[in-house]
VEXMI-431501 format. One record per residue (C-alpha): residue in three letters; z, y, x; residue number from 0. Coordinates in Angstrom, 2 decimals, padded with zeros to 5 digits. Layout:
BEGIN
  code       zz       yy       xx  pos
   ALA        Z        Y        X  NUM
...
//
This chain:
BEGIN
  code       zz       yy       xx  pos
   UNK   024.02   029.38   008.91    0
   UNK   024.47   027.52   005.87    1
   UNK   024.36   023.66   006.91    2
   UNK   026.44   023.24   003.93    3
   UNK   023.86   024.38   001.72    4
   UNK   020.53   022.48   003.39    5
   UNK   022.89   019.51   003.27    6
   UNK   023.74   019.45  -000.67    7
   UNK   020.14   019.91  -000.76    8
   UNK   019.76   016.64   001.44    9
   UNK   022.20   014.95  -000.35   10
   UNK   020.46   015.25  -004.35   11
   UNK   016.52   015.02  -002.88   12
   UNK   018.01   011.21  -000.97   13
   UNK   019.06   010.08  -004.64   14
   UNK   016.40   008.20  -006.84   15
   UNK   013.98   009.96  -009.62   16
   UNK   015.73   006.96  -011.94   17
   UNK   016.15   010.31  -013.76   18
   UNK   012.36   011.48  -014.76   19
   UNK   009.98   009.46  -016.23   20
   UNK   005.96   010.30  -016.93   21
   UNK   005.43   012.06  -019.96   22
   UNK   001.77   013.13  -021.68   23
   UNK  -000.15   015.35  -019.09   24
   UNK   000.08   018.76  -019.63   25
   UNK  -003.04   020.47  -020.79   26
   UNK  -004.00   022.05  -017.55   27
   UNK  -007.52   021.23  -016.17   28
   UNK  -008.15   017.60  -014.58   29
   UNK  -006.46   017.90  -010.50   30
   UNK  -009.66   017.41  -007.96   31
   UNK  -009.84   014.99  -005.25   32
   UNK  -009.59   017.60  -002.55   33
   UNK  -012.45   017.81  -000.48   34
   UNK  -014.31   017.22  -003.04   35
   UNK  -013.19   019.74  -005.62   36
   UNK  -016.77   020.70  -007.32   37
   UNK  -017.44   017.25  -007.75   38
   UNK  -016.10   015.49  -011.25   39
   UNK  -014.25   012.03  -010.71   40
   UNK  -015.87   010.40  -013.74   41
   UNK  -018.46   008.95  -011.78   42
   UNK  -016.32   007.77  -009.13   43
   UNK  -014.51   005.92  -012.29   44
   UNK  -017.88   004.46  -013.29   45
   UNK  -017.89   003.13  -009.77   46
   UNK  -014.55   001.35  -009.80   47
   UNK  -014.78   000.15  -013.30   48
   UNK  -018.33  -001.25  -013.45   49
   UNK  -016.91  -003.18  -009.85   50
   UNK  -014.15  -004.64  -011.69   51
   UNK  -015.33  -005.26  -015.41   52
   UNK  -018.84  -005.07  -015.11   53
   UNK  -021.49  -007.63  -015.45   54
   UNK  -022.12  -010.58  -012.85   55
   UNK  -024.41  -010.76  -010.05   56
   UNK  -025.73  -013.02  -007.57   57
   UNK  -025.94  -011.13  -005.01   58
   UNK  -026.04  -007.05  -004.23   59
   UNK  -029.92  -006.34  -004.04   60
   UNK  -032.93  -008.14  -002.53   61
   UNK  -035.22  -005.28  -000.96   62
   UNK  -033.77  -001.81   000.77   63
   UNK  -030.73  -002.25   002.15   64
   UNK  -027.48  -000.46   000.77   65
   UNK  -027.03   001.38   003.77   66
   UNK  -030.18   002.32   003.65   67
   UNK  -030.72   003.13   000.35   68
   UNK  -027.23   005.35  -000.10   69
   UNK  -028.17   007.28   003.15   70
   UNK  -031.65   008.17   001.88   71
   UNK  -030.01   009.65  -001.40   72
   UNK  -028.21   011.67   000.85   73
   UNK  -031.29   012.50   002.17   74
   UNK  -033.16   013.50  -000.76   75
   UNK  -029.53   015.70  -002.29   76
   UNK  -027.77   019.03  -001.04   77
   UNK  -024.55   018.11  -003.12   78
   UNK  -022.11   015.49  -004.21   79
   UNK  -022.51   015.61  -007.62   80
   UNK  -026.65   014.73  -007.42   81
   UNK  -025.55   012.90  -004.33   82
   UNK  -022.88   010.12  -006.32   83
   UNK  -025.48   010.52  -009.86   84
   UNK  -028.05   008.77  -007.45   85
   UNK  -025.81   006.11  -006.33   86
   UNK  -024.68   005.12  -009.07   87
   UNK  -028.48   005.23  -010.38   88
   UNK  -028.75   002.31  -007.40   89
   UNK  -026.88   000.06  -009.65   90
   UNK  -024.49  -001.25  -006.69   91
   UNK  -021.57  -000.76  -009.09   92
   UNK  -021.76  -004.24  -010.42   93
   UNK  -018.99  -006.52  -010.12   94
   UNK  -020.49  -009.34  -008.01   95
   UNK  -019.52  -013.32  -008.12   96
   UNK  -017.54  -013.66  -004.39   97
   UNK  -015.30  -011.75  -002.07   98
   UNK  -018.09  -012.12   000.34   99
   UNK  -020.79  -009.40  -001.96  100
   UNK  -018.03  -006.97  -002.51  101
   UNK  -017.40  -006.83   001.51  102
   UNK  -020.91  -006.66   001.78  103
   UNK  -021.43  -003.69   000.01  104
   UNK  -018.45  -001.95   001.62  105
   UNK  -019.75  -002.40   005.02  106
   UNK  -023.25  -001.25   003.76  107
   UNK  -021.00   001.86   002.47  108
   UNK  -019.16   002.78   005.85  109
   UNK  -022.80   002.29   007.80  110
   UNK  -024.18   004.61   005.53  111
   UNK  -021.17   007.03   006.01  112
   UNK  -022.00   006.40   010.07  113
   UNK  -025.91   007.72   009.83  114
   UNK  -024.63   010.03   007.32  115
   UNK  -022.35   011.71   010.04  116
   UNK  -025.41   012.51   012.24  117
   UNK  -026.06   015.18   010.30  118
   UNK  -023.05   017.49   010.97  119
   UNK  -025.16   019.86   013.08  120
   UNK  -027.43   020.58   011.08  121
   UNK  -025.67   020.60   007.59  122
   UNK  -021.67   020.83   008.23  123
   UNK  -020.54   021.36   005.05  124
   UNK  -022.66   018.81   003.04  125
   UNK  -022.06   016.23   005.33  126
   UNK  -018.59   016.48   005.65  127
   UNK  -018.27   016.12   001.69  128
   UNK  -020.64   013.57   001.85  129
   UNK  -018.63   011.52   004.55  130
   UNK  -015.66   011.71   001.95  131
   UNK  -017.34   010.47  -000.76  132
   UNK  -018.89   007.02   000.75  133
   UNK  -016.01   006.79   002.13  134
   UNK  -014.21   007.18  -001.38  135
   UNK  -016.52   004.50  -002.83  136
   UNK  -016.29   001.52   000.25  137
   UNK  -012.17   001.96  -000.13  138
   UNK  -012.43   001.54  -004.11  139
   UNK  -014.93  -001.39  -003.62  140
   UNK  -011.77  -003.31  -001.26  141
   UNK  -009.67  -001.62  -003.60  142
   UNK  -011.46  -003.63  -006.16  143
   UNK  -012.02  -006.72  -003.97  144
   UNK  -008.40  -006.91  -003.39  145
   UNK  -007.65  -006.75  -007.15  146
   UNK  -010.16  -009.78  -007.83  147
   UNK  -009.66  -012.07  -005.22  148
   UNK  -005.90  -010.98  -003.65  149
   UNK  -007.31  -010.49  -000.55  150
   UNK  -004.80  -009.39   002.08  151
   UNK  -006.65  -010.53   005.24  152
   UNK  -008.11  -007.25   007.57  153
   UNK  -010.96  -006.54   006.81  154
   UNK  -013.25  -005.08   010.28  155
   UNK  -016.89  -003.66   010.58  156
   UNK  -017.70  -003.61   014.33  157
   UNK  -020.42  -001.63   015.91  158
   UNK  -021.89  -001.40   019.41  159
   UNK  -019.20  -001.76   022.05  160
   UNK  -019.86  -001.61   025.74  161
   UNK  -016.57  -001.37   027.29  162
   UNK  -018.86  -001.65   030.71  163
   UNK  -017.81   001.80   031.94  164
   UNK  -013.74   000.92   030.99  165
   UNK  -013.86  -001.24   034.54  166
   UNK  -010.88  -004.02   033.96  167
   UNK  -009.14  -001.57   031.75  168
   UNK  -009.92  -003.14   028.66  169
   UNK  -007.98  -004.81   025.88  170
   UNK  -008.22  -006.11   022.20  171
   UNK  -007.07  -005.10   018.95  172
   UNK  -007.35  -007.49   015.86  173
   UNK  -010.62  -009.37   018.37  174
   UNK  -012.05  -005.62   019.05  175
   UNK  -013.17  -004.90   022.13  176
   UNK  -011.07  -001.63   023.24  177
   UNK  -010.50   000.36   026.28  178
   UNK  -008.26   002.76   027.98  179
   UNK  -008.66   006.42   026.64  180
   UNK  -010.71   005.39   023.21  181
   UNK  -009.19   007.24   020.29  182
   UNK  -007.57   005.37   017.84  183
   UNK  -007.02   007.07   014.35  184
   UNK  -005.42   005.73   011.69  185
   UNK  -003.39   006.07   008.15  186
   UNK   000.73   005.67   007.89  187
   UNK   002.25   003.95   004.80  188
   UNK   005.08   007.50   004.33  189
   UNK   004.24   010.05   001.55  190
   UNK   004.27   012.62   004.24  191
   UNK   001.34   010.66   006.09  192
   UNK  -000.85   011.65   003.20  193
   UNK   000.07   015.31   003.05  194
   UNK  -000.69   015.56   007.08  195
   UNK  -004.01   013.66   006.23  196
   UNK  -004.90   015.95   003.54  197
   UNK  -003.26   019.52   004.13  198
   UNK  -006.33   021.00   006.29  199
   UNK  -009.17   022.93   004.57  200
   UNK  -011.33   020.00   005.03  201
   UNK  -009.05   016.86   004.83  202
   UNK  -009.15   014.01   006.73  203
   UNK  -008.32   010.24   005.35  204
   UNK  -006.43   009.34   008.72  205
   UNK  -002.98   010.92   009.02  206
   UNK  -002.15   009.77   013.17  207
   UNK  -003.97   009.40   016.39  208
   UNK  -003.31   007.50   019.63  209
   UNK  -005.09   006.61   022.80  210
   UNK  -004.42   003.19   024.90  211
   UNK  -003.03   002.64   028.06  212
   UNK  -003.91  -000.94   029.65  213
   UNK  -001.73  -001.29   033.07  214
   UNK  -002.67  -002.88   036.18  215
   UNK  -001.29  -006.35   034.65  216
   UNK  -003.38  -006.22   031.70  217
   UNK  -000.32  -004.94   029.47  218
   UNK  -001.65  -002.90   026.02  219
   UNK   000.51   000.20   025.40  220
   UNK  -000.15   002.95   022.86  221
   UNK   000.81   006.54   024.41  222
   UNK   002.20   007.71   020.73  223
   UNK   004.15   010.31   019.27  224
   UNK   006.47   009.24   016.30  225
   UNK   007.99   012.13   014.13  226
   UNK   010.75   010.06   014.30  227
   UNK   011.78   009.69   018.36  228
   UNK   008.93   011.61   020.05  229
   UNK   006.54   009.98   022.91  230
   UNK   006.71   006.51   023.98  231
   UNK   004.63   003.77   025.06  232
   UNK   004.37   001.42   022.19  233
   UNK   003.22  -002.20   022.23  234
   UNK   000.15  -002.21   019.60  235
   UNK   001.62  -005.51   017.79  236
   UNK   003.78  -004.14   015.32  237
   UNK   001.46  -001.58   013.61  238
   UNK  -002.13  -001.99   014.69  239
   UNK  -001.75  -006.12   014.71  240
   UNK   000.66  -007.95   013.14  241
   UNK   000.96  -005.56   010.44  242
   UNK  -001.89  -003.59   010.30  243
   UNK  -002.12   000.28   008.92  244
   UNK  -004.02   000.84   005.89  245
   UNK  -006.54   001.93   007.76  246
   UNK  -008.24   002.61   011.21  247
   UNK  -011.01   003.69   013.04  248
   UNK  -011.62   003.43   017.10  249
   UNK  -013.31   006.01   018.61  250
   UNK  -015.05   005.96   022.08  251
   UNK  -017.36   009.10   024.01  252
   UNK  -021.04   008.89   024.12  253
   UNK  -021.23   009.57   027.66  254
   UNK  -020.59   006.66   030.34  255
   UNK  -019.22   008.55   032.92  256
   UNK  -016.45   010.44   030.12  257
   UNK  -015.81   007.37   028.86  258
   UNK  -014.83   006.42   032.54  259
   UNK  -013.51   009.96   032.93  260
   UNK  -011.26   009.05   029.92  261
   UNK  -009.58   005.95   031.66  262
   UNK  -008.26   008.46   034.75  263
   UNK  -007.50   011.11   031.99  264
   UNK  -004.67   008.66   030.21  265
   UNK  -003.75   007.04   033.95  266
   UNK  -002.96   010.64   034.19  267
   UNK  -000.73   011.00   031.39  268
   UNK   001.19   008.61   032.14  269
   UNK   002.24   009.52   035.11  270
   UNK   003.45   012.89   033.71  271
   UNK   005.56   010.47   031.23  272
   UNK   006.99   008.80   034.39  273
   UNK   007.26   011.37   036.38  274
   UNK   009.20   013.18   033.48  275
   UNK   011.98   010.09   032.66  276
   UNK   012.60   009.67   036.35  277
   UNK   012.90   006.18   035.98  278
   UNK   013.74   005.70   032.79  279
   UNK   011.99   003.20   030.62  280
   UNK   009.04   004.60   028.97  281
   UNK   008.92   002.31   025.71  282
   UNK   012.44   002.75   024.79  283
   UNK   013.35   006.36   026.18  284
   UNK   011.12   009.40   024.63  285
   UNK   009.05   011.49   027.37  286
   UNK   008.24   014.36   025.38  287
   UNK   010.14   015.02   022.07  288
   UNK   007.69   015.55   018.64  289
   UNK   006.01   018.70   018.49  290
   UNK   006.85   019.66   014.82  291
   UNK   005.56   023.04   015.25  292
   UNK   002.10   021.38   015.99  293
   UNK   001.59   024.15   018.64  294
   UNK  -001.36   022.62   021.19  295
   UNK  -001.45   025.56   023.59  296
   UNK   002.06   024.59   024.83  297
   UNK   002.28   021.00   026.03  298
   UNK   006.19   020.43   026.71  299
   UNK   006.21   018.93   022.87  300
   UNK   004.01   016.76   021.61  301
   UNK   002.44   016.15   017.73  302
   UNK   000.53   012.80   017.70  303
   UNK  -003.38   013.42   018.38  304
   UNK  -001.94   016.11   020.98  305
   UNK  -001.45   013.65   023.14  306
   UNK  -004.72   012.62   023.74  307
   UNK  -005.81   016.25   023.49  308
   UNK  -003.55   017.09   026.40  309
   UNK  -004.62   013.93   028.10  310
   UNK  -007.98   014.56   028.39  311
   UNK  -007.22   018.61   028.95  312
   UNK  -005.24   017.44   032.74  313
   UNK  -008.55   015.88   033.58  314
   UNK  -010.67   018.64   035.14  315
   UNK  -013.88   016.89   035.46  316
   UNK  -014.00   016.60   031.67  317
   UNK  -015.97   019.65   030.11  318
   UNK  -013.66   021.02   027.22  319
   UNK  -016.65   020.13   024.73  320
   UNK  -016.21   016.64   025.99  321
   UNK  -012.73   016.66   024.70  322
   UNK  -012.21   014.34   021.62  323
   UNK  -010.69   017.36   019.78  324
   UNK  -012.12   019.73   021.12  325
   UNK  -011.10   023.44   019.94  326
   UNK  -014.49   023.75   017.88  327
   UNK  -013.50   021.09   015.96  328
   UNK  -009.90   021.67   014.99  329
   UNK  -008.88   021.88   011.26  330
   UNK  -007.89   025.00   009.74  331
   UNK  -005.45   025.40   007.06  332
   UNK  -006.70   029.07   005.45  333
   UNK  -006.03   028.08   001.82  334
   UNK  -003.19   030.89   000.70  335
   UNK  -000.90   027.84  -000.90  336
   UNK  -001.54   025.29   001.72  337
   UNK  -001.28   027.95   004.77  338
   UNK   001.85   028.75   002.72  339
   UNK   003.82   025.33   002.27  340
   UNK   002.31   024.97   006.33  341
   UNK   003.35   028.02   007.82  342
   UNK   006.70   029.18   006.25  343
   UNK   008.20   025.92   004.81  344
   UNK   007.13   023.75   008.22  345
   UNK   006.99   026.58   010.94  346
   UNK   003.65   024.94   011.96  347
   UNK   000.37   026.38   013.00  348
   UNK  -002.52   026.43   011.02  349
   UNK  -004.99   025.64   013.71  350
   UNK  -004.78   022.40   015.01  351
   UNK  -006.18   019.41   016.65  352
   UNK  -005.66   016.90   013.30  353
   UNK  -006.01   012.78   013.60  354
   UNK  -010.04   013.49   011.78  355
   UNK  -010.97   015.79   014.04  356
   UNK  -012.45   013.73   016.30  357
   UNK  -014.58   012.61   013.83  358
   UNK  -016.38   015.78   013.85  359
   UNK  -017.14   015.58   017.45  360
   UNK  -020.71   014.30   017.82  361
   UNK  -019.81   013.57   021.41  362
   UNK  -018.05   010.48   019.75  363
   UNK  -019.00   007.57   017.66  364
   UNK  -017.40   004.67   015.83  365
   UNK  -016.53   001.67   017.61  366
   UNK  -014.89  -000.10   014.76  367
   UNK  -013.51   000.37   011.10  368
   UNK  -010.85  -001.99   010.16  369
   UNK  -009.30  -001.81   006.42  370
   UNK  -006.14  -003.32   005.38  371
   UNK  -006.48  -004.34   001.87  372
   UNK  -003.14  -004.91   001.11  373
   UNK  -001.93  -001.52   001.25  374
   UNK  -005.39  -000.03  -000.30  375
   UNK  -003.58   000.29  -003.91  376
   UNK  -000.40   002.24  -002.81  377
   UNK  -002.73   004.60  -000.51  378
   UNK  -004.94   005.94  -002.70  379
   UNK  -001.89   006.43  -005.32  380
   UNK   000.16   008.73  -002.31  381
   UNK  -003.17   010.74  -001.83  382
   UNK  -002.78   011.02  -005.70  383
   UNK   000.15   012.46  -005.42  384
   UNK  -000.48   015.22  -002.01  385
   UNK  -003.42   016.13  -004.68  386
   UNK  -001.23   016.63  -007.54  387
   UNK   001.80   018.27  -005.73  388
   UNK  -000.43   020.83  -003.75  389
   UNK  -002.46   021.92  -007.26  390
   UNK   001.33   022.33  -009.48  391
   UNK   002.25   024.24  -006.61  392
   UNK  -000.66   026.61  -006.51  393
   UNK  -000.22   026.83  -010.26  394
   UNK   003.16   027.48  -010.17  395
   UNK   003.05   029.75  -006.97  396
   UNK   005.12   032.69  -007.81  397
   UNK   008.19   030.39  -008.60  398
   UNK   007.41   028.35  -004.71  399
   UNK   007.34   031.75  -002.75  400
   UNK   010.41   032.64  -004.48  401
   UNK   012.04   028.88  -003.20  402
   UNK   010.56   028.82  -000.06  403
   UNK   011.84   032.61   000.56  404
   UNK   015.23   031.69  -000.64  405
   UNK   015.22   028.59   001.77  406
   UNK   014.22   030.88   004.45  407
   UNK   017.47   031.89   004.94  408
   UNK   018.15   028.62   006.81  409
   UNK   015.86   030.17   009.41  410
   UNK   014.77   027.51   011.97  411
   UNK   017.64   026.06   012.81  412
   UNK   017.38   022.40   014.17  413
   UNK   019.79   019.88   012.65  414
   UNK   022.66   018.94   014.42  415
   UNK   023.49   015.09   013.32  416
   UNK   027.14   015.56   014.43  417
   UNK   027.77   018.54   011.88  418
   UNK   026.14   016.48   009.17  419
   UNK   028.50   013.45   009.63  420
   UNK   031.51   016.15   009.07  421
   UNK   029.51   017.86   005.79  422
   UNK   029.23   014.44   004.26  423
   UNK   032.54   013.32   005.02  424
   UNK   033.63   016.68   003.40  425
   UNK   031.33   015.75   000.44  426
   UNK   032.92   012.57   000.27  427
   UNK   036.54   014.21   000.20  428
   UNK   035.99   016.65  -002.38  429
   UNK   034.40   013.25  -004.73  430
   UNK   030.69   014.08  -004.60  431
   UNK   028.90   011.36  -004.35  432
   UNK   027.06   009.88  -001.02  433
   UNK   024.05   007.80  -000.91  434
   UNK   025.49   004.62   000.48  435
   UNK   022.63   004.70   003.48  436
   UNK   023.54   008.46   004.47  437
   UNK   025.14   007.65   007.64  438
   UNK   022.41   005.22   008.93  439
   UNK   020.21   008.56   007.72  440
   UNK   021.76   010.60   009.57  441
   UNK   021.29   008.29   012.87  442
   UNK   017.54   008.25   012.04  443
   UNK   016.90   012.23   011.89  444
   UNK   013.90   013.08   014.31  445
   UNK   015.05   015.51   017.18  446
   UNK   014.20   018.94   017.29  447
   UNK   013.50   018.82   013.33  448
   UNK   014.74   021.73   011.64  449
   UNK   016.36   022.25   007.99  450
   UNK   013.38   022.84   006.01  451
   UNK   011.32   020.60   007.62  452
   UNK   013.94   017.58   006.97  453
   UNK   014.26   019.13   003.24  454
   UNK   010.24   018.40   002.78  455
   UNK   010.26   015.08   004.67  456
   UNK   012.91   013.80   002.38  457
   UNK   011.59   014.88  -000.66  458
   UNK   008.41   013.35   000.03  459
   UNK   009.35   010.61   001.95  460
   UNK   012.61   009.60   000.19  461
   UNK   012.10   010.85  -003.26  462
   UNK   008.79   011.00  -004.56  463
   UNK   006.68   009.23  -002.79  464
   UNK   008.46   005.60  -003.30  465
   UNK   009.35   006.38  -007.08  466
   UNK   005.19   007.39  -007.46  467
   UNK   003.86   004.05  -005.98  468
   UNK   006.49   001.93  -008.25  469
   UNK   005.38   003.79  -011.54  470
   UNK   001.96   004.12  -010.81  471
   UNK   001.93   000.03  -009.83  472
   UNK   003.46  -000.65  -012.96  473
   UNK   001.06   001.07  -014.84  474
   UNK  -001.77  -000.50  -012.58  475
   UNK  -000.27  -004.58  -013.79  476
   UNK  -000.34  -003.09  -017.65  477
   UNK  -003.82  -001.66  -017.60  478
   UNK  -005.29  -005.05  -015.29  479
   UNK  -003.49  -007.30  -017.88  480
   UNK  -005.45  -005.28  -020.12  481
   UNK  -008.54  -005.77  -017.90  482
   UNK  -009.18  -002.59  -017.31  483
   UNK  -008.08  -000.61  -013.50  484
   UNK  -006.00   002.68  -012.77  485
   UNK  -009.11   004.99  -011.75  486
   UNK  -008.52   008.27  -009.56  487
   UNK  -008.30   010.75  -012.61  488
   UNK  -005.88   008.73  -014.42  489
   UNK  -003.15   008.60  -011.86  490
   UNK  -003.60   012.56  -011.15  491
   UNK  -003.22   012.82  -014.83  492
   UNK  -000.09   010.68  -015.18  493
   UNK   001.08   012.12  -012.14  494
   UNK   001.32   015.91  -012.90  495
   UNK   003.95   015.96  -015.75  496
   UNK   006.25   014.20  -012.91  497
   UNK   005.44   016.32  -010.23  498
   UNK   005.81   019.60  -012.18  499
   UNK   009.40   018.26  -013.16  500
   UNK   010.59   017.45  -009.83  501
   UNK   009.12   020.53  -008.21  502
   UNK   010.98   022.50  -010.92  503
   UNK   014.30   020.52  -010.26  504
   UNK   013.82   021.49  -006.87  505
   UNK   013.31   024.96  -007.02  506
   UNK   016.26   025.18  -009.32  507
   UNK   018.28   024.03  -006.46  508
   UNK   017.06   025.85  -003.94  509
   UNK   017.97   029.30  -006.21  510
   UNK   021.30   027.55  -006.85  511
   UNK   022.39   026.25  -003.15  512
   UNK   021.48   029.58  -001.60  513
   UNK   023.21   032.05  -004.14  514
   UNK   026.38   030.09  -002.79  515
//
């Protein structure tokens, strides 16, 4: 095994990209927002710059409402391109005179996007598109509301919540009513949340999924798996509170008696999670280590929204339809590239229970949507950047089988920390030099992560994802100095020249490192 090869590999993809810069975008065709490839981002450009530069208003519109009037285009279109033509025909893209009109319109936005999701049933693929693109619009309108009035406060659009059938197994998040067994799905900060988002067929926007557990003493836990130190029971404050994820939705059944169902069905996983650390504490020792193989027919690891699919799967008076991700509604990954990247470069399946999933299961509905505008800006420049890395490496396919075949010669080995320390003290011996946080790096490697797997995580997490946001926020200051604001297009545009260099770098590597 060649841990001296998967490490010099570690070693360059830690350094910076101080290195490459962006250059003019090559000629190849504009890069799609994916999931909604046949649909051209000009009008969702329209959207963000009439919000930002475009003439005051009062107020958003005195007669229909906007949810009403964006769900009855939807009504009266059978695509995305007549669907977004008619919005925009609505005149909502105005840029309007308080913080207070621009919320406004977002919430009329997401409760558009809720009626809208009624209509899965009867026209899946439609809908699902549809979903993504109101979606798309309410986060550039806080994208834009953020931009105009530095908002950083969380924004939250409640809906009905009876947490009657929860009994005294109820909490709050951020003044939300929540209880025990409700799924909770939101979006990570990390490059590589994106690309787990986004790598399905149909992508989601939420990239990890959690269910609380409320104790007898009124205690709020998450029972979460971390890539980094598998499954734990996590106090909420940290990421869900105090500093809140870009984004997240709460999720609870239909159906009194599941949601009831759904409190025993979490009491029950956690006792396997006791039972399992035989005393040990659960918050600081890991029950089950990650599941990087994402494999939900075998339950000794677990991947993040597997652990509420598992919970719910030990509780046999829940119907498997009743299941928040159900098997019906599990994302695929059939694209060649993506299946590709998935399958051979991660050793994961393709068929999965993803964080979105479970909103595809009409057997659940939206309790709350809470937005953190903040952290808006940098989001939708990382899902810029899974866009753009996925398309250069579908254009550039022949030269990623040949990489990811060469790097398949590390097999699926997991790493072993210990022989790293020795590599890099050898590196350090022979005068190459080490990142000065490689040992702390080392500490932090997840368990039962193999070679390749760390080799992707690091170059998205470590390399290009951090260098992306602080080029693509530079430009964002120039062109709002200029008053004008970084639309969707742009950034894939600025973004592919970079990509298709560092790709190349790394492939050159790869062919290097493994002739060795």
């Amino acid at each position: 095994m060649k841990y001296l090869v998967s490490l010099l590999l570690v070693n360059l993809l830690l350094e910076s990209c101080s290195t490459n810069s962006f250059r003019n975008p090559s000629s190849t065709g504009p890069i799609k927002y994916h999931g909604l490839e046949s649909l051209s981002l000009d009008p969702v450009a329209q959207w963000t710059e009439g919000l930002f530069s475009g003439a005051e208003v009062k107020s958003i519109n005195s007669g229909t409402s906007v949810a009403d009037s964006v769900y009855n285009a939807f009504l009266s279109t059978n695509n995305v391109g007549d669907f977004v033509n008619q919005i925009l025909n609505l005149k909502l893209h105005n840029k309007y005179s308080s913080e207070g009109t621009y919320r406004q319109l977002a919430e009329g936005l997401v409760a558009a996007r809720k009626r809208i999701r009624k209509n899965l049933g009867t026209n899946p693929k439609y809908t699902k598109e549809a979903m993504l693109l109101v979606e798309l619009l309410a986060e550039e309108t806080l994208y834009v509301d953020s931009l105009r009035f530095k908002t950083k406060n969380l924004i939250r659009f409640d809906y009905a919540n009876d947490v009657s059938a929860c009994g005294n197994r109820t909490s709050t998040i951020n003044n939300t009513k929540i209880c025990q067994g409700d799924i909770i799905i939101s979006k990570g900060e990390a490059g590589s949340s994106s690309f787990l988002a986004r790598v399905a067929d149909y992508p989601g926007n939420f990239s990890h999924s959690t269910t609380p557990y409320i104790d007898t003493n009124k205690n709020t836990f998450m029972v979460e798996a971390f890539i980094e130190d598998g499954v734990k029971l996590r106090n909420p404050a940290k990421d869900y509170i105090n500093d809140p994820k870009t984004k997240m939705m709460i999720y609870r059944n239909t159906n009194r008696a599941i949601v009831k169902e759904g409190v025993t069905s979490v009491d029950m996983i956690v006792k396997k999670i006791f039972d399992r650390l035989g005393g040990k504490d659960p918050t600081t020792t890991a029950s089950f280590e990650y599941d990087f193989k994402m494999d939900a027919s075998n339950s000794e690891r677990l991947f993040c929204s597997e652990v509420a699919y598992y919970a719910y799967t030990l509780n046999p008076s829940i119907p498997g339809g009743q299941n928040p991700y159900a098997t019906p509604y599990w994302s695929s990954v059939d694209d060649p590239n993506r299946n590709l990247v998935l399958s051979q470069f991660l050793s994961a399946n393709t068929h999965f229970p993803a964080p979105s999933d479970v909103e595809l299961n009409p057997n659940y509905e939206i309790v709350s949507m809470q937005f953190n505008p903040s952290k808006l800006s940098a989001d939708r420049m990382r899902i810029a950047l899974i866009d753009v890395l996925m398309e250069v490496m579908n254009e550039n396919q022949q030269e990623m089988i040949t990489s990811i075949n060469m790097l398949g010669k590390l097999g699926d080995q997991i790493v072993d920390p210990a022989t790293i320390k020795a590599k890099l003290a050898l590196f350090a011996s022979l005068g190459i030099q080490i990142p000065a946080d490689a040992g702390s790096t080392v500490d932090s490697i997840p368990k039962n992560i193999n070679y390749k797997q760390l080799l992707f995580f690091a170059f998205i997490d470590r390399r290009l994802s951090p260098y992306v946001v602080e080029q693509l926020t530079k430009q964002e200051q120039i062109l709002l100095k200029d008053g004008k604001v970084l639309d969707l297009e742009s950034m894939r545009n600025a973004l592919r020249p970079l990509v298709e260099g560092e790709l190349k770098q790394f492939a050159g590597l790869a062919k290097k490192a493994m002739s060795n």
